[in-house]
N, C-alpha and C positions, 0 to 999 in steps of 0.2 A: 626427174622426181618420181619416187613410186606412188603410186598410184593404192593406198593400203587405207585401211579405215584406221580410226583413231579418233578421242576425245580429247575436247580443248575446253576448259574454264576461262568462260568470259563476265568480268563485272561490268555492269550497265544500269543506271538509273530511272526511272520513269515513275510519271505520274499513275497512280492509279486511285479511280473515286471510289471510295466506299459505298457499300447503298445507302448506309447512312446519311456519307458528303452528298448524294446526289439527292437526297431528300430533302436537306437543308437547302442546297442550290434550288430546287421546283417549287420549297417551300416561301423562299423569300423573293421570287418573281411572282404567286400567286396574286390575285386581286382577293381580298375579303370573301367575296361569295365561294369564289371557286378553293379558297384554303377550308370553308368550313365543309364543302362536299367532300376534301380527303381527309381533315379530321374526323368525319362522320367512317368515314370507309375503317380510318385505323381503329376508333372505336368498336369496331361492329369485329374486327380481329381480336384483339387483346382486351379482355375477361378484367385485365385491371384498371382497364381506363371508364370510363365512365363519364357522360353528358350530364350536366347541371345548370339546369335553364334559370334557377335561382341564385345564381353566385357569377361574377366573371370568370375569367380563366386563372385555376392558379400558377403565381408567379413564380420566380426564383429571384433571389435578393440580383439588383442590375449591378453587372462588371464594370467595376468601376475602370478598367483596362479598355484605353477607345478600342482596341483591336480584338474585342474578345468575340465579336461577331464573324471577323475578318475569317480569325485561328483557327474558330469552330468550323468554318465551310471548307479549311485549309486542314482541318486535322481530323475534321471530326471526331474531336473529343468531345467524352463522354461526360454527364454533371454527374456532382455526388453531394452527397446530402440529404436533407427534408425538402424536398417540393413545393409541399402543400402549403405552401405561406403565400394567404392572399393579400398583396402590398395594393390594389388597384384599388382599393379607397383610400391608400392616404398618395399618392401618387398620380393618379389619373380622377378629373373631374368628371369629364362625359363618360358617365359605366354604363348610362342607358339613354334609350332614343329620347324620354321625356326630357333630358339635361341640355341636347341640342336645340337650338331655334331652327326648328323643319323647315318653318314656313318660307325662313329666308334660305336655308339648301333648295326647298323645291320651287322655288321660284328663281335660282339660278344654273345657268349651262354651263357646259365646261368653259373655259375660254371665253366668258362673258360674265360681265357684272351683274347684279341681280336686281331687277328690277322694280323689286317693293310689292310688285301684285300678288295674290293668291293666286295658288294654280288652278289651272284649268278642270274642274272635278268630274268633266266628261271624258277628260282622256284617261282617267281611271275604272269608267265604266267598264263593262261587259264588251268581250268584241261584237262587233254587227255579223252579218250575212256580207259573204264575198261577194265581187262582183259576179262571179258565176252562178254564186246560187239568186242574187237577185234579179237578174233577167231569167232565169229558167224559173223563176216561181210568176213572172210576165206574161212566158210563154205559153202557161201552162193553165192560166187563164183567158188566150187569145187565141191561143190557136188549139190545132187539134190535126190529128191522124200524120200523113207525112207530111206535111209544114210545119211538126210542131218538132220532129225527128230531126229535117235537115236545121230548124232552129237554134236545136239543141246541140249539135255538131260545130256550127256558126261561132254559138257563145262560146263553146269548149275550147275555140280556136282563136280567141280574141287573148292580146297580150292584157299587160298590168295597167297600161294607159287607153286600155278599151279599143283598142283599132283593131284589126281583121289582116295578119300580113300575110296570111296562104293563100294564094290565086284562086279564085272562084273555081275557076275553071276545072282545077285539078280535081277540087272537092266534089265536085260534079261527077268527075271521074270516078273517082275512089269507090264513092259512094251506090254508083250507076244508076244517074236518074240526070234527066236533061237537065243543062244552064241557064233554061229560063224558072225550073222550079227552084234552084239556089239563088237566085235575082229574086225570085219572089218570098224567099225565107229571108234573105238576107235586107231586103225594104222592109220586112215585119218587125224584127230586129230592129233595124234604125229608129222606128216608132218606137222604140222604148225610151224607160228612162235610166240613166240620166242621156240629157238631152246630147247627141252628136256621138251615142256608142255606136259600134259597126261599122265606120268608118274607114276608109283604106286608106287615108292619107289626110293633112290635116286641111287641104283647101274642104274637101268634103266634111271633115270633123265644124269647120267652123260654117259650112254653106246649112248643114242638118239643124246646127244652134238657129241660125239667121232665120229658116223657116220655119221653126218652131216660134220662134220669137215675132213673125210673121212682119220679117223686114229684109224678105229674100227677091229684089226687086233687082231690074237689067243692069242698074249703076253700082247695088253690093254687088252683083254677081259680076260684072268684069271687075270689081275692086280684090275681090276674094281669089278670081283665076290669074289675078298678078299680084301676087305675097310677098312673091321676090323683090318687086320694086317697093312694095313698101319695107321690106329690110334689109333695103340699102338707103331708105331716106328719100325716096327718088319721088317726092310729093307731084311736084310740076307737072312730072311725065303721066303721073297717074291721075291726076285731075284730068288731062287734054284727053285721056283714053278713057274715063267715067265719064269726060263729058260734064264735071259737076264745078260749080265755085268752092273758092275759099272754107265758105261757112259750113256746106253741105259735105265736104271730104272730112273736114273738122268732126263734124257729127259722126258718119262712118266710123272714123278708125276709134272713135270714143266708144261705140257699138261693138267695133270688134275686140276691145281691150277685156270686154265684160264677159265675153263668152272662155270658156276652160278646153284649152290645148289639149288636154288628157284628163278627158271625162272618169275613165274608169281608177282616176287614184285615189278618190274620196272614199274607195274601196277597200285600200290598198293596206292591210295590218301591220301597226309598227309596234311589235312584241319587246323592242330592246328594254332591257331593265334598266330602269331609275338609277341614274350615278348616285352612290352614297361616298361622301367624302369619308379619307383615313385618318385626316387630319385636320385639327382645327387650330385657326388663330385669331387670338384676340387681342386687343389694344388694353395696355394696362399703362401707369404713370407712367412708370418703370423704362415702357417699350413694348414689345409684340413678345405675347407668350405663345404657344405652341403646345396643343394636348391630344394623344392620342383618341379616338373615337373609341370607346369600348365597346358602345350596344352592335357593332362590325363584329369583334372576336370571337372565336366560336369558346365554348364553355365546356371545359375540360376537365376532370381533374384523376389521379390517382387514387385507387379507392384502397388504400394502406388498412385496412379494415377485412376487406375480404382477402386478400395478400397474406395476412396473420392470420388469419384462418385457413388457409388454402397450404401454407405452412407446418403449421401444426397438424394439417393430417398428411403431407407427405413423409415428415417426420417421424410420424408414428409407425408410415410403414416399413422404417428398415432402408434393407440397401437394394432390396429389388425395387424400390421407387427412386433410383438415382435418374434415371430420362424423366421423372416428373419435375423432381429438384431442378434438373439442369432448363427443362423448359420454364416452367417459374421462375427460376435468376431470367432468364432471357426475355422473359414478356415486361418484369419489370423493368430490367435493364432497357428496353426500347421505349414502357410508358415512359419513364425518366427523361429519356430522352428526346423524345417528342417534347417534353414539357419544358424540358431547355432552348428546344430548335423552335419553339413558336415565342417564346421570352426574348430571343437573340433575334426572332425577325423582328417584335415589334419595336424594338430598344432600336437597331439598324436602322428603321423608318423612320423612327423621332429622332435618332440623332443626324441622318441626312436631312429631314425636314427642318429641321432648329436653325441648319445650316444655310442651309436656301431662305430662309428668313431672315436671319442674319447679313447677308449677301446683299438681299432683292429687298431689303428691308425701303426702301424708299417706295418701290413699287407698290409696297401695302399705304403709303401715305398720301403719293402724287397717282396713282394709277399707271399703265402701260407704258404712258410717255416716258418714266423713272426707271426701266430697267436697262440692264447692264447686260453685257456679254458675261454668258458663262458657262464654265465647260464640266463636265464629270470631274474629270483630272484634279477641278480646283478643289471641290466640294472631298472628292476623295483623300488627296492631302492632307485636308486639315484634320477632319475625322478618323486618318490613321487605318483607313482600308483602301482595298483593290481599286482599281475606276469600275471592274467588271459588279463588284457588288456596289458599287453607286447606282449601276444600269441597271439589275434586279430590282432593287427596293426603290426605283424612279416608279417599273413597268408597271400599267395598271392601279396607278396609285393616285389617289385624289386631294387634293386640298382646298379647304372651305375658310372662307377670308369675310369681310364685309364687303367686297368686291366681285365675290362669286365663287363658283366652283372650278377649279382649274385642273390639270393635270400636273403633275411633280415636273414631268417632260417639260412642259411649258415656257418653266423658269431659265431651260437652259436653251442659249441659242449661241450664233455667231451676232459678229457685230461689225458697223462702220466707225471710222474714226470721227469724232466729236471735237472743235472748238474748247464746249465747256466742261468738258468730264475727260479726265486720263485714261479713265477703263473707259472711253468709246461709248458708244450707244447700239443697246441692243437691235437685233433685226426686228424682234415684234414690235418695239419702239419706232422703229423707222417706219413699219407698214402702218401703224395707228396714225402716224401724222401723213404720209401720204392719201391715208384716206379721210383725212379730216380738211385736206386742202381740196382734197378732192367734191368730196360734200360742200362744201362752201363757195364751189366755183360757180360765178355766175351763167346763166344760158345763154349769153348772147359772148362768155369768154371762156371757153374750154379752156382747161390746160393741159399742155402739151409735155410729153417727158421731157424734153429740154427745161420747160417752164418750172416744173416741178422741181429739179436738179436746180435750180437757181433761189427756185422760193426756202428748200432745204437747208442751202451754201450760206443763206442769210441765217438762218437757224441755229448755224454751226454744224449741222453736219455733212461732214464730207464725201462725198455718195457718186458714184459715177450712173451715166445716161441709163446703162444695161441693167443696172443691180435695179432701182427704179421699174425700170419696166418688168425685170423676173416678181419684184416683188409686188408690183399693181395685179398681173396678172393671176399670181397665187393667194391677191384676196378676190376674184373673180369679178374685177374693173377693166372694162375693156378701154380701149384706145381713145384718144383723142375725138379722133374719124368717127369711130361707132358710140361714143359719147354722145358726138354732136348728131347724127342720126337721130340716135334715141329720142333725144329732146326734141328736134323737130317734129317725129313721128306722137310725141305726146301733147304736143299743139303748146 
């Protein structure tokens, strides 16, 4: 065969995203907050979009085609028409945060019911002083010259739970000043507060509490240098090596329950932002209705005002302003857009969430015990999209019930087979009632996975030894064994 150059036409297919498609894809996996920092970005680009803190977001009349969310991510096709049609007052109830009942979002967690109290109005305060800067403002009223240097070194080297894991020694090194003056920076330090920081380990974290508390006597102190046997249960053993009765080990480990494993977390800033739900549901005659949160949306709109303006003078200038033309069709062309692709996510989130309601509707009536297995797949079918855009408009996405704050996620799990229900019983189902036999077990009758597998079988559900165990485990319920530990170690 010769060996000659030549051209050959080949047809071949492939996907290729739009930036468009890929804006629509980022834009409907967004959470609420983080869509409104790229809606602010495309504002601050395009001259014809525009922020309005008095009006919701405007709409576009909803496709009444289930697929028309699907299409758009699939076609990125572009809207046509007027925009600017704001439908979210006759349409959506909650357009602002006063229309929500806060008190009961903020008094619920994700994956939990809510429990009627007010929230806590200190965890909304101002952050405090680290733990770093509250012992160096200690130090620096205690001490002075170099004890107050290698002090300072000390604290700069304590983890988040306050203990000390650099070897003295080293730092003694580093720093070139002998180990008895790091011995004596590091006792100065212990003298602080909170009581048990500077500690290397936690027999010493809880021996520093005990002498502050000034109950660090021969009997705590070999109780405290055998921890290990008190967490394995091992009472007997440690009574004949305290040397103490019944009543007096009793007291002890009541003593030691009181003092804190990780002094320095009271410290410790928890910046995460407040989940605000995306969706809400309420009980009506009818059944459970389902309404989009609006005071979440970011507030958008086209300013077809300056656009006719902006018109009218490229107009005027003739045809050496055709690149101005052509950019003005394009900035529109993209507001337009944008104002479609935020319409199609929020229509997508309500019509998957209507559906999970629909579904899991029993779970809004009986609680956790009432759910069902359910998959993407199912909820994708019936809505007439991808499973892929089911997974987007789940992520990040919250729903607020009379039951609490939950994740979209939530709703969907695996499941074991059930007695009284054909679709099974869901797994978070399964784990509520294992953990409610579990709670109800008496202390002198642990139950055992076996036990449990049996108490379930009665229940109807049909559950094997191991699934039981995976599932005890990942609500963070230990074992039979260290059950029964527990309880004896709590007298």
């Amino acid at each position: 065969m010769a060996l000659t150059p030549r051209l050959d036409l080949r047809q071949s297919q492939s996907l290729v995203m739009t930036p468009q498609l890929q804006m629509a894809v980022r834009l409907l996996t967004l959470s609420n907050l983080e869509l409104e920092a790229v809606v602010a970005e495309e504002v601050a680009k395009n001259p014809l979009l525009q922020g309005d803190e008095g009006r919701e977001i405007a709409m576009a009349p909803r496709d009444e085609n289930p697929q028309g969310a699907d299409r758009m991510l699939r076609d990125g096709v572009e809207a046509s028409g007027n925009l600017d049609v704001d439908l979210s007052a006759e349409t959506f109830h909650h357009d602002s945060g006063a229309d929500a009942n806060w008190s009961d979002v903020a008094s619920a967690s994700s994956g939990s019911g809510g429990s009627g109290e007010a929230p806590d109005m200190d965890l909304f305060g101002a952050a405090g002083a680290t733990l770093v800067e509250h012992l160096t403002g200690q130090a620096g009223e205690s001490l002075s010259g170099t004890q107050y240097m290698l002090a300072v070194h000390i604290i700069e080297a304590l983890d988040d739970a306050g203990y000390l894991t650099e070897d003295l020694g080293d730092m003694a090194m580093r720093l070139g000043v002998p180990r008895a003056a790091m011995e004596d920076a590091l006792a100065a330090v212990q003298r602080f507060d909170p009581s048990g920081v500077g500690a290397r380990d936690l027999a010493e974290c809880i021996a520093l509490q005990a002498k502050e508390a000034d109950r660090y006597d021969p009997m705590m102190a070999r109780l405290i240098d055998n921890l290990d046997l008190l967490a394995r249960g091992q009472i007997n053993q440690l009574r004949r090596i305290c040397d103490a009765d019944a009543e007096d080990m009793a007291d002890m480990i009541r003593e030691l329950r009181g003092y804190d494993p990780k002094p320095g977390h009271i410290f410790t800033r928890n910046d995460a932002p407040p989940i605000v739900p995306d969706l809400f549901v309420r009980e009506h005659k009818d059944g459970w209705t389902i309404e989009i949160n609006g005071a979440t949306l970011p507030r958008v709109l086209v300013n077809r005002r300056y656009h006719a303006e902006l018109s009218r003078s490229v107009s005027a200038g003739g045809k050496r302003d055709a690149a101005a033309k052509s950019w003005l069709s394009d900035a529109l062309a993209n507001a337009n857009w944008l104002m479609r692709a935020l319409d199609q996510r929020q229509q997508t989130i309500l019509r998957v969430g209507e559906e999970i309601v629909r579904l899991q509707g029993s779970f809004f009536t009986h609680g956790v015990g009432a759910l069902i297995p359910l998959t993407l797949r199912q909820v994708a079918e019936t809505i007439g999209v991808h499973e892929s855009t089911v997974s987007r408009a789940t992520s990040n996405k919250y729903l607020h019930c009379a039951r609490g704050t939950f994740e979209l996620k939530y709703f969907f799990s695996s499941g074991v087979a059930a007695a009284d229900s054909a679709d099974g019983m869901s797994a978070e189902a399964v784990k509520a009632r294992i953990k409610a036999l579990i709670d109800g077990e008496a202390a002198d009758a642990i139950l055992s996975d076996d036990t449990l597998v049996e108490l379930l079988q009665k229940q109807g559900c049909d559950i094997a030894r191991r699934t039981v165990a995976k599932y005890r485990e990942a609500m963070g319920i230990g074992s039979s064994v260290q059950r029964r530990r527990a309880r004896a170690i709590s007298g």
